[in-house]
C-alpha positions as a Markdown table, in Angstrom:
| # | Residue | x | y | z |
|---|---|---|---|---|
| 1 | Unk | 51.4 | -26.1 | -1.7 |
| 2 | Unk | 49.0 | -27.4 | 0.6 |
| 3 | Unk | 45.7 | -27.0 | 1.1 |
| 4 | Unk | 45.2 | -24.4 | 3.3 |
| 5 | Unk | 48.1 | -22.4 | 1.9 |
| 6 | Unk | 46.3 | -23.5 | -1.8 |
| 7 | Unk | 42.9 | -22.2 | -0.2 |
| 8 | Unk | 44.3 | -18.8 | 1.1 |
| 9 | Unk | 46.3 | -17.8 | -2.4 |
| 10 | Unk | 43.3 | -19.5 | -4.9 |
| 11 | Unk | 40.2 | -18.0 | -2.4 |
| 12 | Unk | 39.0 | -15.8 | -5.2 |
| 13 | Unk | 38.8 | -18.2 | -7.8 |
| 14 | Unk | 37.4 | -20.7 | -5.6 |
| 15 | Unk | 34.4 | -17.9 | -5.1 |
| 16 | Unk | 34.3 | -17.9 | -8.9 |
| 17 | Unk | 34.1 | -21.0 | -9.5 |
| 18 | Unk | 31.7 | -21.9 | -6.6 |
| 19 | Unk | 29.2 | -19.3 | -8.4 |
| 20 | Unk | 29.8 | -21.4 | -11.9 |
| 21 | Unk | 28.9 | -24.3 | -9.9 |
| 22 | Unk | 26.0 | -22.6 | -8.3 |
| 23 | Unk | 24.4 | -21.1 | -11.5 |
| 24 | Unk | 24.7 | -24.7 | -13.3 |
| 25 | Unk | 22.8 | -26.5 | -10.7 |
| 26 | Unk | 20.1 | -23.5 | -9.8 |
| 27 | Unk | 19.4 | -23.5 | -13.8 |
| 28 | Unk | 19.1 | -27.3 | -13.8 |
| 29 | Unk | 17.0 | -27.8 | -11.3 |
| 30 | Unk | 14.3 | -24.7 | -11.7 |
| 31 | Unk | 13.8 | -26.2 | -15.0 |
| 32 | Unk | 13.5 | -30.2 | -13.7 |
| 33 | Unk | 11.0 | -28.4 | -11.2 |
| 34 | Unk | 9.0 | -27.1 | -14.1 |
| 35 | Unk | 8.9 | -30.2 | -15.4 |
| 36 | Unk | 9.3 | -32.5 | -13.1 |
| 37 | Unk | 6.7 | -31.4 | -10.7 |
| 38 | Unk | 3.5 | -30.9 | -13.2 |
| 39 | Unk | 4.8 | -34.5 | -14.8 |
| 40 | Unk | 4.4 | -36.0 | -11.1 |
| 41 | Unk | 1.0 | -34.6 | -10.6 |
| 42 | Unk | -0.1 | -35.3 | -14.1 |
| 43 | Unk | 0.7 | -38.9 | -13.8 |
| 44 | Unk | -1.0 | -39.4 | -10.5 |
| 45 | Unk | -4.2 | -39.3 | -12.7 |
| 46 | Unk | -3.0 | -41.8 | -15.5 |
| 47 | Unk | -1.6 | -45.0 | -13.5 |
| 48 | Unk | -0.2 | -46.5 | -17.0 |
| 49 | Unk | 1.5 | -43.5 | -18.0 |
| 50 | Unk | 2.9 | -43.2 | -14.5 |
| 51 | Unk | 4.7 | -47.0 | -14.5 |
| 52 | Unk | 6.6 | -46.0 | -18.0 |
| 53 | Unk | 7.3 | -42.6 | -17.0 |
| 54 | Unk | 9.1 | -43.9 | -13.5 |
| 55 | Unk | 10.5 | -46.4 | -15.5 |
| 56 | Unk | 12.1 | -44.3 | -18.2 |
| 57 | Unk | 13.2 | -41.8 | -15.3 |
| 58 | Unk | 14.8 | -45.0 | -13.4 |
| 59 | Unk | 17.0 | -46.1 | -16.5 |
| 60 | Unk | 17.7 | -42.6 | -16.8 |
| 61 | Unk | 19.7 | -42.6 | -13.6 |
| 62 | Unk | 21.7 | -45.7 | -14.1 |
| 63 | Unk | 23.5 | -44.0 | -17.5 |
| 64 | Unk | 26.5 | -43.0 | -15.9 |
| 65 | Unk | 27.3 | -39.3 | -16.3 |
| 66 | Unk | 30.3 | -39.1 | -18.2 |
| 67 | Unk | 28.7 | -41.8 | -20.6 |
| 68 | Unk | 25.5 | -39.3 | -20.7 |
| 69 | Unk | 27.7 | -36.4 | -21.2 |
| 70 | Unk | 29.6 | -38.2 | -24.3 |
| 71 | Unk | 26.0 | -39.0 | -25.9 |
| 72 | Unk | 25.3 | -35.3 | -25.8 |
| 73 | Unk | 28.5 | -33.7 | -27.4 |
| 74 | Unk | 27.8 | -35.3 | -31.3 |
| 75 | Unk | 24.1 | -34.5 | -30.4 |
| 76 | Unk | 24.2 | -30.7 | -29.4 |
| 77 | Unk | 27.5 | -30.4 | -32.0 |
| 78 | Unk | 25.3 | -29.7 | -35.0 |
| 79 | Unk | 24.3 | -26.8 | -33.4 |
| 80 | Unk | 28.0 | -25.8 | -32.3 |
| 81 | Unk | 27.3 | -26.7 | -28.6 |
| 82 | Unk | 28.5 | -29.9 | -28.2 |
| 83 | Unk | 30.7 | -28.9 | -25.1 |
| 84 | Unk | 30.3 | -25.9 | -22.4 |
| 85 | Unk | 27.2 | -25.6 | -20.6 |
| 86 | Unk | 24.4 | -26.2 | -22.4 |
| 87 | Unk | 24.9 | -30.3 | -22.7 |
| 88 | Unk | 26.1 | -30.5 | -18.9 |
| 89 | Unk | 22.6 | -28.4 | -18.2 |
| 90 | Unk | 20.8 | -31.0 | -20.3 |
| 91 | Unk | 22.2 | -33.7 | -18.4 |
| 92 | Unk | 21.6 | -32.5 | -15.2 |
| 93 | Unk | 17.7 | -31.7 | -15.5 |
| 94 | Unk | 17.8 | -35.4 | -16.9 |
| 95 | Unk | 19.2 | -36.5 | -13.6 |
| 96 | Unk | 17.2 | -34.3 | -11.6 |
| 97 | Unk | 13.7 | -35.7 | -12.8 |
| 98 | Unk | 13.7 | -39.0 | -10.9 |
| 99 | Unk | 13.5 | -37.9 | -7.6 |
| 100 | Unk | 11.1 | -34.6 | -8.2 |
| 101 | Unk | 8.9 | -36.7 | -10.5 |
| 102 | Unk | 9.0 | -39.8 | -8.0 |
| 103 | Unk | 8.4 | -38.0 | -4.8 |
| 104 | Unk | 5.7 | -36.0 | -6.3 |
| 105 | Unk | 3.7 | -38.8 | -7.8 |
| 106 | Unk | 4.0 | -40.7 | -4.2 |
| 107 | Unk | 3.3 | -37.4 | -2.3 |
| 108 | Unk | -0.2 | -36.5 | -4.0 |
| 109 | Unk | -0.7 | -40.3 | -4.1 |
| 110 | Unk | -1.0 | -40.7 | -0.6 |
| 111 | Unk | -2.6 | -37.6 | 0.4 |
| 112 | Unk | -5.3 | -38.9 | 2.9 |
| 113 | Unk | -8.5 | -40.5 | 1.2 |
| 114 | Unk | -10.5 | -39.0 | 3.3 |
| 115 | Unk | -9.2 | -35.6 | 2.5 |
| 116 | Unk | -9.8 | -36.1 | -1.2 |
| 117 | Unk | -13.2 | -37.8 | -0.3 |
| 118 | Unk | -14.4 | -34.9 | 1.4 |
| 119 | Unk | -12.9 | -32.4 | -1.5 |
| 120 | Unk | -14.7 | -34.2 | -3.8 |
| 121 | Unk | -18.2 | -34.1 | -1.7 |
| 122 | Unk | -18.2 | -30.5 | -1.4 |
| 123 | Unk | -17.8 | -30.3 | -5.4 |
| 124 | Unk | -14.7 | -28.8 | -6.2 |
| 125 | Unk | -12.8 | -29.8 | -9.5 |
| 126 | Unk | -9.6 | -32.3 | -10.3 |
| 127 | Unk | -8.6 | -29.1 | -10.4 |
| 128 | Unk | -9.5 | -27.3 | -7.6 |
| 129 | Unk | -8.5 | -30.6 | -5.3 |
| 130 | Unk | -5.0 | -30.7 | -6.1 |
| 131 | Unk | -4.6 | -26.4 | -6.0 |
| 132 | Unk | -6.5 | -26.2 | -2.8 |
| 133 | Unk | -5.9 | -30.0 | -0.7 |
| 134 | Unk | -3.8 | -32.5 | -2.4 |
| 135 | Unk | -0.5 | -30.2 | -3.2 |
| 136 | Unk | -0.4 | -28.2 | -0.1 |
| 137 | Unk | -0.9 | -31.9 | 1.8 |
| 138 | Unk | 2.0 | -33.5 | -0.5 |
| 139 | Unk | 4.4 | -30.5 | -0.9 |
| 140 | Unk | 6.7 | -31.2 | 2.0 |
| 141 | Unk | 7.3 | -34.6 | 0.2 |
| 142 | Unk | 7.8 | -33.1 | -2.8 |
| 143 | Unk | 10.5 | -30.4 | -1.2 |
| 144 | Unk | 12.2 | -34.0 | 0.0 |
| 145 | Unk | 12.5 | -34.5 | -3.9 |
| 146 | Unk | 13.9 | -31.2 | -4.8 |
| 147 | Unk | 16.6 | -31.7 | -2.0 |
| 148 | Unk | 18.2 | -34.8 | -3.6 |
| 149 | Unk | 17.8 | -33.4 | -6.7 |
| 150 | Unk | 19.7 | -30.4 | -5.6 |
| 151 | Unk | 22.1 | -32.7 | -3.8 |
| 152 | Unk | 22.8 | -35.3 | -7.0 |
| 153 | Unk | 23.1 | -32.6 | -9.4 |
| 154 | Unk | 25.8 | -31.0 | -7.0 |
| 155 | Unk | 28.1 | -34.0 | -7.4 |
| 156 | Unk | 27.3 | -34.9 | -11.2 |
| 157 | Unk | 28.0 | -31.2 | -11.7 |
| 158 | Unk | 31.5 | -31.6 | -10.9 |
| 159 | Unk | 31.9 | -34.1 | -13.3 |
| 160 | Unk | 30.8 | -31.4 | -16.3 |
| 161 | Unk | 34.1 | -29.9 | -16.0 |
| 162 | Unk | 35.2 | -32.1 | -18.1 |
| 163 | Unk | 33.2 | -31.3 | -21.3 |
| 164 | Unk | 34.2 | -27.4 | -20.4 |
| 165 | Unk | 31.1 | -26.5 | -18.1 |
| 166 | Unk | 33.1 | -25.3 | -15.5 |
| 167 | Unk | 31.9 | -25.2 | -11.7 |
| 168 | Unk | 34.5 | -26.7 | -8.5 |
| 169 | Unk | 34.6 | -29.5 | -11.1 |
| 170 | Unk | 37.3 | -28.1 | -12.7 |
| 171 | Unk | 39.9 | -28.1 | -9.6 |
| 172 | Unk | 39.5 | -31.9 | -9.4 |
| 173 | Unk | 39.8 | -32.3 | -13.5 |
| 174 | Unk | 42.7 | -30.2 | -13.3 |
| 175 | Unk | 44.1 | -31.3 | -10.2 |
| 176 | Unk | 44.3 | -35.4 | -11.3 |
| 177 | Unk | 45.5 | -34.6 | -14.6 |
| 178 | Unk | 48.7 | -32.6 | -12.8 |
| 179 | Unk | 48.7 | -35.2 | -9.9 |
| 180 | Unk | 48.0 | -32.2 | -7.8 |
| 181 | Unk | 46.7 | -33.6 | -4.5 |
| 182 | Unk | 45.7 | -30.2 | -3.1 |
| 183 | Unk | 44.0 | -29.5 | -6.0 |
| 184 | Unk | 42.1 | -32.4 | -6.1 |
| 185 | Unk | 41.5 | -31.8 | -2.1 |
| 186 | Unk | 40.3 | -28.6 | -2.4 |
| 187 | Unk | 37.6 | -29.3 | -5.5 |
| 188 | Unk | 36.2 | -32.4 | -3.7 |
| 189 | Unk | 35.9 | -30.6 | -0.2 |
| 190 | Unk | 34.2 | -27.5 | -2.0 |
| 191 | Unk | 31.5 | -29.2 | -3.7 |
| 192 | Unk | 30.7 | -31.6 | -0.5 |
| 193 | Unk | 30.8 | -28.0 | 1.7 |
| 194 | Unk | 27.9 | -26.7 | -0.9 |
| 195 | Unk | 26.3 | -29.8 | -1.2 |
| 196 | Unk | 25.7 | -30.0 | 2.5 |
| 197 | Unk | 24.8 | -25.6 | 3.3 |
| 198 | Unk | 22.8 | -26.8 | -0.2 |
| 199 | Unk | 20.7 | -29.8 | 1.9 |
| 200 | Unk | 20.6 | -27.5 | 4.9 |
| 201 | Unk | 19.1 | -24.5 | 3.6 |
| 202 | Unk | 16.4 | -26.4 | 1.8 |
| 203 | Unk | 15.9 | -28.6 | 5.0 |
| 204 | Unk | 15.2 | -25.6 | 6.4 |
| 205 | Unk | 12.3 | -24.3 | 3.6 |
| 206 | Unk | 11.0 | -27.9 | 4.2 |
| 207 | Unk | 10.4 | -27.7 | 8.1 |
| 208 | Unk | 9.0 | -24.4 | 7.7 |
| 209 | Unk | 6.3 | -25.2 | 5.3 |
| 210 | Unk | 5.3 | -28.6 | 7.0 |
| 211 | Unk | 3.7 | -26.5 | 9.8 |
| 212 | Unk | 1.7 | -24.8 | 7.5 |
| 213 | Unk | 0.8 | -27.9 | 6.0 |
| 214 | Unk | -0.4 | -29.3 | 8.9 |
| 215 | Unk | -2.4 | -26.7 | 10.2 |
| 216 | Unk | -4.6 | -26.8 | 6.4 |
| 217 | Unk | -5.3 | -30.0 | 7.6 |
C-alpha cells in the first residue's frame, strides 16, 4: 500500500491520532506558559537567579528525549504512571521551558530604558511597569518563544509514542517496527504538516499583536 492509497483507507485514524497529538502538545505547552513566562519575568529582577535558571533550562535540552522519557517511567511508576501520557506530558513542559523562559527574560530585558525610565518617573510600581510597559513592549518576543516551543514539542511528541502516549508518533513507531515505509511516511509527513499550520497560525497571533505593540509605544 502506498501512501496515498494508506492516506485514503487510514484518513480517519490519522484525524484521531492528529487530535492525540494535538491535545498532548496544547496541554504541555499552556502549562510551560504558566510557568515559563512568570519564571522569565521573575528572573529579569534577580540577575543570579536568572544565569542558573538558563543554565539548568540549557542542560535540560541536551538530555535526549527518549533518555528523558526512560528517567521518567521508574519515577512516575510508583504512582502506576510510568507510561501513557502523563510522563510524555512531563517531558514535554520540560522541553518547552527553554525557549519561553529565554525569550521572555531577553524580551522584558531589552525593553527600551527610556521607557522604563520614564515608567519609573511617573511613579508606578515593579508592578505596575511590567503590567502596563514592559510586557506589552516584550510580548511579541515572548510569542517568538511559545512558537518554538510549540514547534519542538511537536517533534519530541512523536517520539512519546513509544512509552504509550499516542499522537502521529505512533504510525512511525509502528511503521519501523513492521518495516512499513508508508507507514513511517505518512507519521513523519503528518507531524511536519501540523508543525508547520502549528508555526503559521501562531505567526499569525504574533504579527497581529506587534501592531498593537507598537502603537503603546
Amino acid at each position: 500500500m502506498g501512501f496515498v492509497e494508506f492516506v485514503s483507507v487510514n484518513w480517519n485514524e490519522i484525524l484521531v491520532m492528529t487530535w492525540e497529538h494535538v491535545r498532548l502538545v496544547g496541554f504541555a505547552v499552556i502549562v510551560a506558559i504558566l510557568i515559563g513566562v512568570p519564571f522569565g519575568i521573575y528572573i529579569t529582577q534577580h540577575e543570579k537567579l536568572s544565569n542558573l535558571v538558563l543554565t539548568f533550562a540549557g542542560i535540560m535540552m541536551t538530555i535526549p528525549s527518549i533518555a528523558l522519557f526512560g528517567i521518567m517511567i521508574p519515577i512516575l511508576s510508583i504512582i502506576n504512571q510510568g507510561i501513557g501520557f502523563l510522563p510524555a506530558f512531563i517531558a514535554l513542559v520540560l522541553y518547552s521551558q527553554l525557549p519561553i523562559i529565554r525569550n521572555t527574560f531577553i524580551a522584558v530585558k531589552n525593553v527600551d530604558p527610556n521607557m522604563r525610565d520614564a515608567a519609573i518617573g511617573i511613579g508606578m510600581t515593579t508592578w505596575q511597569r511590567l503590567r502596563k510597559v514592559e510586557i506589552p513592549l516584550a510580548l511579541p518576543m515572548i510569542m517568538a518563544g511559545i512558537r518554538m516551543a510549540v514547534v519542538l514539542t511537536i517533534g519530541i511528541g512523536a517520539i512519546a509514542a513509544y512509552i504509550g502516549a499516542g499522537g502521529l508518533g505512533v504510525y512511525i513507531a509502528r511503521g519501523i517496527s513492521t518495516s512499513y515505509t508508508a507507514m513511517v511516511q505518512v507519521g513523519a509527513v503528518s507531524v511536519s504538516i501540523l508543525a508547520l499550520v502549528s508555526d503559521y497560525l501562531l505567526g499569525l497571533v504574533q504579527k497581529w499583536i506587534s501592531p498593537k505593540t507598537a502603537q503603546s509605544k
